[in-house]
Structures are given as structure tokens and as C-alpha cells.
N, CA, C and O atoms as a CHARMM CRD file, in Angstrom:
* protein
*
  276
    1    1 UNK  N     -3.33700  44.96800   6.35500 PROA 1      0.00000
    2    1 UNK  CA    -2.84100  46.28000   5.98400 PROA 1      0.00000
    3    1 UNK  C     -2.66000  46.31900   4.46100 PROA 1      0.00000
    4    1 UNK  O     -2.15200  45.40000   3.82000 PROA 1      0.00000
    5    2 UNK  N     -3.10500  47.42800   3.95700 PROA 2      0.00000
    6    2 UNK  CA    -2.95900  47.50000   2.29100 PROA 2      0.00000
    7    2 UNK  C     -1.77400  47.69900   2.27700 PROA 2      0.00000
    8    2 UNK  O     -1.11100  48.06700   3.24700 PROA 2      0.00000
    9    3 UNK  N     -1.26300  47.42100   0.88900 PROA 3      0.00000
   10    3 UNK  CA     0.21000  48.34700   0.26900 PROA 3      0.00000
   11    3 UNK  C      0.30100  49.44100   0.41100 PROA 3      0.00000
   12    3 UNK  O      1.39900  49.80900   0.83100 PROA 3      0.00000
   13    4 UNK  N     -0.86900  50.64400   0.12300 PROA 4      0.00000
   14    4 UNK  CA    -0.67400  51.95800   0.42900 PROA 4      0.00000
   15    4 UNK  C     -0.52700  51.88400   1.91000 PROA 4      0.00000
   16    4 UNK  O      0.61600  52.32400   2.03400 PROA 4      0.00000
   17    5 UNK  N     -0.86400  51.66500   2.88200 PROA 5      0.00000
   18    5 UNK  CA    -0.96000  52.30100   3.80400 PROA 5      0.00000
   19    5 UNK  C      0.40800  51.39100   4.64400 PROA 5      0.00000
   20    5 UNK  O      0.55900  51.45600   5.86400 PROA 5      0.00000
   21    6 UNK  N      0.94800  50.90300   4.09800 PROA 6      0.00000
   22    6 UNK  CA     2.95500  49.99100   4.31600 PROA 6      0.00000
   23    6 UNK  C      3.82200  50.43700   3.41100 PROA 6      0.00000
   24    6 UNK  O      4.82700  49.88400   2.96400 PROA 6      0.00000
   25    7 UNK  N      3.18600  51.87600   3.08500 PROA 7      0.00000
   26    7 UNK  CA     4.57300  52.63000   2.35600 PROA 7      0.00000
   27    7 UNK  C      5.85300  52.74200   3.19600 PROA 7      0.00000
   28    7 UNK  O      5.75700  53.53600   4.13100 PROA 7      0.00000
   29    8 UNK  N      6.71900  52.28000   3.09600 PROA 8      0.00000
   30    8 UNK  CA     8.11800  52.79900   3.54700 PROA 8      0.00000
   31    8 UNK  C      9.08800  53.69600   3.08500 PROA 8      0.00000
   32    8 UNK  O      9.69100  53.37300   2.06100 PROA 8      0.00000
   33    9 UNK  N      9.36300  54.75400   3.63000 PROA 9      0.00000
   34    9 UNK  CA    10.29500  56.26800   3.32500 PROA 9      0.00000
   35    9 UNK  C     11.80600  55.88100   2.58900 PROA 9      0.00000
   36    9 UNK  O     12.81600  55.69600   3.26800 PROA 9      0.00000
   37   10 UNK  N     11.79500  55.81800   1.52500 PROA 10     0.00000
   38   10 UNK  CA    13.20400  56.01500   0.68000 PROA 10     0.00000
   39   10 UNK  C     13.72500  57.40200   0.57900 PROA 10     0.00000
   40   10 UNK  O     12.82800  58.14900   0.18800 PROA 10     0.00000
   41   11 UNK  N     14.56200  57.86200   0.73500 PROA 11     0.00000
   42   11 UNK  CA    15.48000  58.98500   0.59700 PROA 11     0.00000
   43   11 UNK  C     16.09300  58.97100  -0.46600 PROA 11     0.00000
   44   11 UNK  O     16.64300  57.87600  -0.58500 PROA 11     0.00000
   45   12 UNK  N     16.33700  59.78700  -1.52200 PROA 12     0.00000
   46   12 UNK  CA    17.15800  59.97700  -2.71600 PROA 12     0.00000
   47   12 UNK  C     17.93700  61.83000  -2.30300 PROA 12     0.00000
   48   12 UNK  O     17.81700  62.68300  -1.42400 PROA 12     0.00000
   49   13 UNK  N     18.63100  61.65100  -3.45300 PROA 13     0.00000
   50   13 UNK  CA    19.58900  62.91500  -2.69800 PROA 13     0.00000
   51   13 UNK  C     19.73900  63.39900  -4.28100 PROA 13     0.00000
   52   13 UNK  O     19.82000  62.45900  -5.07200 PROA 13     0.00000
   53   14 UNK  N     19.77500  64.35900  -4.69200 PROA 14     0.00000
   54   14 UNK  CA    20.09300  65.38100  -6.05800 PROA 14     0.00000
   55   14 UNK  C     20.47500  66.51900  -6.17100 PROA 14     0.00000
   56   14 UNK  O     19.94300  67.44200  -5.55400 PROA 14     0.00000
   57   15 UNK  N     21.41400  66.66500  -6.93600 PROA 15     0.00000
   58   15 UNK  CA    21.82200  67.99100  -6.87900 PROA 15     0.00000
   59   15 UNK  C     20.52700  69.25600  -6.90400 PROA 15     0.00000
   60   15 UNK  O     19.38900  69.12200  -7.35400 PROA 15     0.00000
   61   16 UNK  N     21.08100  70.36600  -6.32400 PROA 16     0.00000
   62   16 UNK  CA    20.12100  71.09400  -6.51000 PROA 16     0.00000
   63   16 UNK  C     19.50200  71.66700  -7.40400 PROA 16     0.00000
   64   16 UNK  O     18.48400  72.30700  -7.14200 PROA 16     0.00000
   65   17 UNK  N     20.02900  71.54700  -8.75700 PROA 17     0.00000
   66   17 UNK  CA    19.47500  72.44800 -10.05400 PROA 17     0.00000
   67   17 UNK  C     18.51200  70.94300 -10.55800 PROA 17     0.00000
   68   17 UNK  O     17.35700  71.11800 -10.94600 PROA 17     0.00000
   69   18 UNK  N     18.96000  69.85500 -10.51800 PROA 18     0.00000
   70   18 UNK  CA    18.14800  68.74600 -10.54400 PROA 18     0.00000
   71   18 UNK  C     17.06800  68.14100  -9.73200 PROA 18     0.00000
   72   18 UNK  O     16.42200  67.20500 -10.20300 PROA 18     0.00000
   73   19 UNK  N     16.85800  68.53600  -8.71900 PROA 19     0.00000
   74   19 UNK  CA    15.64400  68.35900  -7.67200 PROA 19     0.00000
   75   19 UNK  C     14.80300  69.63400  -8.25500 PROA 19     0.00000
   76   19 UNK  O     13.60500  69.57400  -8.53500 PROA 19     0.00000
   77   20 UNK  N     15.64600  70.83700  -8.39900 PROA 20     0.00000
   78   20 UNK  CA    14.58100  71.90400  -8.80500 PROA 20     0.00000
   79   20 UNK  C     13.74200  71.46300 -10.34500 PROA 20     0.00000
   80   20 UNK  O     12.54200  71.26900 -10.54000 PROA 20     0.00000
   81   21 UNK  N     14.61100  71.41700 -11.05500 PROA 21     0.00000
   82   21 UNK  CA    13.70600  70.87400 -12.26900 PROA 21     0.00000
   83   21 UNK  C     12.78800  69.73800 -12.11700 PROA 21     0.00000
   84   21 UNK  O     11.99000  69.90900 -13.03900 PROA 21     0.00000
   85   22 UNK  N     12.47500  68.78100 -11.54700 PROA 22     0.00000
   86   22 UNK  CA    12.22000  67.57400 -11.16500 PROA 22     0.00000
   87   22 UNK  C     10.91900  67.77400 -10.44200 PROA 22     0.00000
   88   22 UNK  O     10.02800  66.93000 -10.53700 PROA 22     0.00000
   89   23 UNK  N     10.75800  69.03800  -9.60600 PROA 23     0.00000
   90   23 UNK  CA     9.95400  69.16500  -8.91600 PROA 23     0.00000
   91   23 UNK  C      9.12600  70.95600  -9.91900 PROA 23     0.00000
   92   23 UNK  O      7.97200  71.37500  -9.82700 PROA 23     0.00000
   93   24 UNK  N      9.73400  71.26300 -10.34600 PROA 24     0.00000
   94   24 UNK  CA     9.17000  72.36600 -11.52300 PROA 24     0.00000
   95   24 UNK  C      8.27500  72.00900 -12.24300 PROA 24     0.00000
   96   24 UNK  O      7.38800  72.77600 -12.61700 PROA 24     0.00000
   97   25 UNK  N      8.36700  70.45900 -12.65000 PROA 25     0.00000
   98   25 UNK  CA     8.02600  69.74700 -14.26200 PROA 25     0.00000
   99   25 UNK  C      7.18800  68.92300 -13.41200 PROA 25     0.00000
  100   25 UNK  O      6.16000  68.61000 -14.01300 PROA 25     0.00000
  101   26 UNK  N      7.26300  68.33800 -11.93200 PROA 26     0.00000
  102   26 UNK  CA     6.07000  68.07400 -11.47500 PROA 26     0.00000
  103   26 UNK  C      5.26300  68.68800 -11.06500 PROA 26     0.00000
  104   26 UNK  O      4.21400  68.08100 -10.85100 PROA 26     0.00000
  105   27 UNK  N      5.28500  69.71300 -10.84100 PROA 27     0.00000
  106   27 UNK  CA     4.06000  70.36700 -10.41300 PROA 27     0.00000
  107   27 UNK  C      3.50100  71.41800 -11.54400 PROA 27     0.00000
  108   27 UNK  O      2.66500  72.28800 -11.29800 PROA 27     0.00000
  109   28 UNK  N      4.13400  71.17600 -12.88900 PROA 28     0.00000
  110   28 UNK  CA     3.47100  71.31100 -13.82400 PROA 28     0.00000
  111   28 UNK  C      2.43600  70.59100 -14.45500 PROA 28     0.00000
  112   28 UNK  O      1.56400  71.08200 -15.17100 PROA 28     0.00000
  113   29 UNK  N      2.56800  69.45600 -14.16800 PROA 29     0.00000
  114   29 UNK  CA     1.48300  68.19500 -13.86100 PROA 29     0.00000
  115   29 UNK  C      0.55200  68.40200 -12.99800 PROA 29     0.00000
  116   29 UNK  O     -0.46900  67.74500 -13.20200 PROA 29     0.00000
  117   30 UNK  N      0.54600  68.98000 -12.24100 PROA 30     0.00000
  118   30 UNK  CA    -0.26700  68.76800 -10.75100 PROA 30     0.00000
  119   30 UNK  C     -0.16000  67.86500 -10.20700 PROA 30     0.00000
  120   30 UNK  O     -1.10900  67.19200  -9.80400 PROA 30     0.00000
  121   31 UNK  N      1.54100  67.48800  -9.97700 PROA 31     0.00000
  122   31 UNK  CA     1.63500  66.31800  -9.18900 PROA 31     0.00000
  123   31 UNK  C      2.82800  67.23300  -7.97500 PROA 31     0.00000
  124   31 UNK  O      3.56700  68.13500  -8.37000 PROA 31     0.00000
  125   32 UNK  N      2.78700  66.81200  -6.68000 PROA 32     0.00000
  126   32 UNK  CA     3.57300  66.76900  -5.64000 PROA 32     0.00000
  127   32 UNK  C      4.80600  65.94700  -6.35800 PROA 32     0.00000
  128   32 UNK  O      4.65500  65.14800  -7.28200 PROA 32     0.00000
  129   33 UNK  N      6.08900  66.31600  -5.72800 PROA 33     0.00000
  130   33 UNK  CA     7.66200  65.92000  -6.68000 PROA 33     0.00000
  131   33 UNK  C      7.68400  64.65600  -5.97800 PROA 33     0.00000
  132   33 UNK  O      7.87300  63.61900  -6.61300 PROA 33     0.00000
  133   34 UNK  N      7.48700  64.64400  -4.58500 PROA 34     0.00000
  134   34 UNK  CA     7.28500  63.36500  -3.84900 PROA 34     0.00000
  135   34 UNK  C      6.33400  62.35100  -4.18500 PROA 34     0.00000
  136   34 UNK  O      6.51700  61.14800  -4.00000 PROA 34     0.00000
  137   35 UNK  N      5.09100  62.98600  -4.79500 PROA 35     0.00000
  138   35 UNK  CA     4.13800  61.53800  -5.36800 PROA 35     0.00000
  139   35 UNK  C      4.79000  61.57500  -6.99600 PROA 35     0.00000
  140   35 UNK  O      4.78800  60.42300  -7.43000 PROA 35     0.00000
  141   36 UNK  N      5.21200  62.33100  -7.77500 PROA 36     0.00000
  142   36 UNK  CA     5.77900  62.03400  -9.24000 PROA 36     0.00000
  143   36 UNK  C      7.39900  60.94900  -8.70900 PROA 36     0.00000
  144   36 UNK  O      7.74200  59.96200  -9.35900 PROA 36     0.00000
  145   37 UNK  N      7.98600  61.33600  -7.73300 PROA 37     0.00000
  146   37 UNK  CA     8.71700  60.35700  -7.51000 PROA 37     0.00000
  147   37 UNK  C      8.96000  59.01800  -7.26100 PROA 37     0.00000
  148   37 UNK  O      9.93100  58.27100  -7.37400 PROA 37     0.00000
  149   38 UNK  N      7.62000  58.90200  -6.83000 PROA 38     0.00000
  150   38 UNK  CA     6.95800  57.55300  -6.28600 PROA 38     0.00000
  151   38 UNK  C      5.64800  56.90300  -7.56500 PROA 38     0.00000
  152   38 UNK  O      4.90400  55.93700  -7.39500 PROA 38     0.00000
  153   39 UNK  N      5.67100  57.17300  -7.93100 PROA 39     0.00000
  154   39 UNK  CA     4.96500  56.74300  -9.13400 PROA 39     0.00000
  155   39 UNK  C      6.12400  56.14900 -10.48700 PROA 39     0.00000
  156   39 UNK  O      5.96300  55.16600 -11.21100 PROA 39     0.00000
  157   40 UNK  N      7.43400  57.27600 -10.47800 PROA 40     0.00000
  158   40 UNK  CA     7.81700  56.62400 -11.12000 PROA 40     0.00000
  159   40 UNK  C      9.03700  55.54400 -10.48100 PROA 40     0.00000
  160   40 UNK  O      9.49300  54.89500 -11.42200 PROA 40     0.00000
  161   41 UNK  N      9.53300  55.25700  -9.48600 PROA 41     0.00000
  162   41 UNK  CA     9.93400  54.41300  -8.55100 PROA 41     0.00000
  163   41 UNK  C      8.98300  53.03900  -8.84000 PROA 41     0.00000
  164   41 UNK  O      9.41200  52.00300  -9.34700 PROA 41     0.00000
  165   42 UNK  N      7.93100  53.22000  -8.50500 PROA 42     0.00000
  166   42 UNK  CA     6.57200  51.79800  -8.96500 PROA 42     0.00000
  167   42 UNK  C      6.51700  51.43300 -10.06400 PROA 42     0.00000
  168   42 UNK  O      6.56400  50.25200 -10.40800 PROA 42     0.00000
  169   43 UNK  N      6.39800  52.46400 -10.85300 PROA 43     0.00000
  170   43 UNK  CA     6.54500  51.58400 -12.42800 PROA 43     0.00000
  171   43 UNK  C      7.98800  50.77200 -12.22500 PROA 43     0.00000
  172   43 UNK  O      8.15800  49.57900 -11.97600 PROA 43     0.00000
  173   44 UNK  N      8.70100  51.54400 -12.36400 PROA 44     0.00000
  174   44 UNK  CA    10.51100  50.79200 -12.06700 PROA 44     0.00000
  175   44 UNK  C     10.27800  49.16900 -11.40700 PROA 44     0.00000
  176   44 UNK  O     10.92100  48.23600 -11.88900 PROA 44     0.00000
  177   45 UNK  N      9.44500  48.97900 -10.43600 PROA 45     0.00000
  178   45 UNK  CA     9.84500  48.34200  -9.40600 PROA 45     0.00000
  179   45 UNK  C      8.50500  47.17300 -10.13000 PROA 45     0.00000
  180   45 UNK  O      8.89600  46.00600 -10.16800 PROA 45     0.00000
  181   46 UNK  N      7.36000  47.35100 -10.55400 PROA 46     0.00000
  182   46 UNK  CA     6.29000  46.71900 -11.40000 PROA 46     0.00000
  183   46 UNK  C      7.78300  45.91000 -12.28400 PROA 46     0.00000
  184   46 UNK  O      8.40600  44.88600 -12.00100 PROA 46     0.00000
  185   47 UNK  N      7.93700  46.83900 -13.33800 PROA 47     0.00000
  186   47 UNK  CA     8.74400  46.10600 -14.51500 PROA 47     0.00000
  187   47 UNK  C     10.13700  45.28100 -14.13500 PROA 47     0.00000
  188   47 UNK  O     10.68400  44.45700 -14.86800 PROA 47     0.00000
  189   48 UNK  N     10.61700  45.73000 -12.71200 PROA 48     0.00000
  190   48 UNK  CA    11.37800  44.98700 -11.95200 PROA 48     0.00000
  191   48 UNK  C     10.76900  43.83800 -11.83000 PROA 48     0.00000
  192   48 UNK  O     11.22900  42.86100 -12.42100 PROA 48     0.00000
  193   49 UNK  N      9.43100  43.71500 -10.91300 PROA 49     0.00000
  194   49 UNK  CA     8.90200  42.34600 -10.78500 PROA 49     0.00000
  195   49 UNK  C      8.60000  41.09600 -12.21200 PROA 49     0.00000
  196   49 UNK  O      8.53300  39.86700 -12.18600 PROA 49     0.00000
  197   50 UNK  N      8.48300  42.00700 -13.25800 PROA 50     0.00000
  198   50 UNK  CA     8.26300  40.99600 -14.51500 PROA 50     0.00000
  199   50 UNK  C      9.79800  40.56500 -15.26000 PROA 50     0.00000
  200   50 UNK  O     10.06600  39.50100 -15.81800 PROA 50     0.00000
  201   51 UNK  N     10.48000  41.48700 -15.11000 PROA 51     0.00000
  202   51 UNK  CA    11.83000  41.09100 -15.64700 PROA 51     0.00000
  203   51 UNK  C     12.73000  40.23500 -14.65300 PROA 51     0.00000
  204   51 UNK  O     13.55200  39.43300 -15.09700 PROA 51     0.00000
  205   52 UNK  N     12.46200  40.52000 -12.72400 PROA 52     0.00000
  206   52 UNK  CA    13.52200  40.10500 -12.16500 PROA 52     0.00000
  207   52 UNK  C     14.85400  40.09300 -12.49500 PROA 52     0.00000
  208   52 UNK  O     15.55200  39.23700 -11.95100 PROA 52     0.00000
  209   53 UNK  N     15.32800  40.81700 -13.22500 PROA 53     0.00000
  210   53 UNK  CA    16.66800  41.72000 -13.96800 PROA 53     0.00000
  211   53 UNK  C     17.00800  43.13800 -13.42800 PROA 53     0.00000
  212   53 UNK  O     16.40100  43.84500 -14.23200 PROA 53     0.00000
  213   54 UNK  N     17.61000  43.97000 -12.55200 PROA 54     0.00000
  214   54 UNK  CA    18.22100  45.09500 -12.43700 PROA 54     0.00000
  215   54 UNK  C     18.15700  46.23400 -13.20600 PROA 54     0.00000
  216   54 UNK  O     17.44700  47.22800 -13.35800 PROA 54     0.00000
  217   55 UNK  N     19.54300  45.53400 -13.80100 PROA 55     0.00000
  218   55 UNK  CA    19.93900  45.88400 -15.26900 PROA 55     0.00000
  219   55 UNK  C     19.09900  45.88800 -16.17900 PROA 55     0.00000
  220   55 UNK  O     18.77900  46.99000 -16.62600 PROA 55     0.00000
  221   56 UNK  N     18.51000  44.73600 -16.71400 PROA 56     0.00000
  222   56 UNK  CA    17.66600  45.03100 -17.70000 PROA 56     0.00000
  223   56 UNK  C     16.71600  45.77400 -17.74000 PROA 56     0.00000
  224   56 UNK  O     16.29500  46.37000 -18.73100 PROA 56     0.00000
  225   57 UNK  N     16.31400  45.79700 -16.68500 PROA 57     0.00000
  226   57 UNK  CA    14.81400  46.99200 -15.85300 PROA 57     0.00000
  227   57 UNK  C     15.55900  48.34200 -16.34300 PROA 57     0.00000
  228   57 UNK  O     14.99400  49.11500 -17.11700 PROA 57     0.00000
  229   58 UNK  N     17.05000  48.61300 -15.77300 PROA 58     0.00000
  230   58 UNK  CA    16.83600  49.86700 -16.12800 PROA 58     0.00000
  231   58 UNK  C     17.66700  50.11700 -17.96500 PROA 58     0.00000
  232   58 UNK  O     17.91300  51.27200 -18.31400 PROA 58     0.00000
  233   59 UNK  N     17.91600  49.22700 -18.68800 PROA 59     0.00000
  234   59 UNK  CA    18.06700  49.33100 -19.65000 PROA 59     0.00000
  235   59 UNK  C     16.59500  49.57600 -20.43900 PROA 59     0.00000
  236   59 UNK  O     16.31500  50.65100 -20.96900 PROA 59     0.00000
  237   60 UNK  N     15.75700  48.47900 -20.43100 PROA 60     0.00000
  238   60 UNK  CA    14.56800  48.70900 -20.58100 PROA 60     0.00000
  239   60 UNK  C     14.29700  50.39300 -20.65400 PROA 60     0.00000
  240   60 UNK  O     14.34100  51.03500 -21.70300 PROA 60     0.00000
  241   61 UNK  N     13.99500  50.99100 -19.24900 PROA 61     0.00000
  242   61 UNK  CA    13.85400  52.17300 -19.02500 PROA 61     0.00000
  243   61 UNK  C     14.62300  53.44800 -20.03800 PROA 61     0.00000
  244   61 UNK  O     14.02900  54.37800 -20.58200 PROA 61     0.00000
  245   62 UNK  N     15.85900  53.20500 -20.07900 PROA 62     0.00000
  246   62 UNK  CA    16.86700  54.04500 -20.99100 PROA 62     0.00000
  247   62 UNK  C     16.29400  54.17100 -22.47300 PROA 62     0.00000
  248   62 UNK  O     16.05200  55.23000 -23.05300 PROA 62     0.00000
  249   63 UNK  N     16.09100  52.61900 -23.07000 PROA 63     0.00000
  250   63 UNK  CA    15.59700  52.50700 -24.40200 PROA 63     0.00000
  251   63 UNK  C     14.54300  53.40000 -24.30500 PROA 63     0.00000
  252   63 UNK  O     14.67700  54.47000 -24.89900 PROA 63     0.00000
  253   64 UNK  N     13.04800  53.09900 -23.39700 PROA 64     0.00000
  254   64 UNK  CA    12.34600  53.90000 -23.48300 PROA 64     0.00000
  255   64 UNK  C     12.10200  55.33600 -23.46400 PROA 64     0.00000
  256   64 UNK  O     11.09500  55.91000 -23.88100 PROA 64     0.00000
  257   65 UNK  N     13.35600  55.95800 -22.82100 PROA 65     0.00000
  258   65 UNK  CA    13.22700  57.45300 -22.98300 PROA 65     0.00000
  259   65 UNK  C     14.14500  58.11500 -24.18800 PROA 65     0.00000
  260   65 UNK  O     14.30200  59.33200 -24.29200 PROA 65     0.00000
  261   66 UNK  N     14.61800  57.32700 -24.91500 PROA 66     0.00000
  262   66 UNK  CA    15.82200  57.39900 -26.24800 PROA 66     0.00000
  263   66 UNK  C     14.26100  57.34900 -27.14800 PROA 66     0.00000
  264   66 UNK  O     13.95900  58.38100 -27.74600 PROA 66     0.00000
  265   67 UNK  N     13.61000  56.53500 -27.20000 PROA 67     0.00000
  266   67 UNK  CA    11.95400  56.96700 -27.56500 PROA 67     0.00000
  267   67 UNK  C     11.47200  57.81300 -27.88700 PROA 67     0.00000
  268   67 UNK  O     10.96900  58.20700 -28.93900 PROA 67     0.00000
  269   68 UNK  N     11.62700  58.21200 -26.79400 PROA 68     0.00000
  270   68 UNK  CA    10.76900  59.41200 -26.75100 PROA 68     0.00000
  271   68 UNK  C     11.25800  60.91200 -26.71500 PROA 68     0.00000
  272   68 UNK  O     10.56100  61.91600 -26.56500 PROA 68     0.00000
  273   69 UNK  N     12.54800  60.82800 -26.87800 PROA 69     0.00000
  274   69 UNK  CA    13.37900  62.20300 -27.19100 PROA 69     0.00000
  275   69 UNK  C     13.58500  62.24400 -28.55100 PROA 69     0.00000
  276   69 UNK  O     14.19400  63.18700 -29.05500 PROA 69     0.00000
């Protein structure tokens, strides 16, 4: 069985003015909010596997969007 096809269903929960934007700004992409969610979940979870750090994974992450604002 591939990885794609042993996806397993995570649930996240957001307020509603935040799921709306989230899913606004993805499908301004031409992405589904559910595949922009999961794409960026994988990167997370990629840079998880090289750091094996949590924390640092999502510090990492923070720095990077202080970046780019």
C-alpha cells in the first residue's frame, strides 16, 4: 500500500472567521482547504522527521513566516 492511499483522517477545529479565511486564500490558489491543509501538515511533519524536535519544528516554522511578513 502507498502512503497516499494510508492517509489517515485528522480533525482540526477553528474558529469560524479563521476556517473561512483559510479556506478563501485556498481556493484562491486552486487548492481544496482540505488538500492546502494537508500539504501544509506534510511539510510540518517532513521537517519534523529531520529535526525530531516538536518545538523546534514549530519554531523553525514561526521564524519562517516572521520572513516573510
Amino acid at each position: 500500500m502507498t502512503k497516499t492511499a494510508n492517509r489517515q483522517p485528522l480533525t482540526v477545529r477553528l474558529d469560524p472567521e479563521s476556517k473561512k479565511l483559510f479556506a478563501e486564500e485556498a481556493e484562491k490558489c486552486g487548492l481544496e482547504p482540505g488538500v492546502a491543509a494537508r500539504q501544509i501538515l506534510e511539510l510540518y511533519v517532513q521537517r519534523l522527521r529531520e529535526s525530531g524536535d516538536y518545538i523546534q519544528t514549530l519554531s523553525d516554522f514561526s521564524q519562517a513566516l516572521k520572513k516573510t511578513a
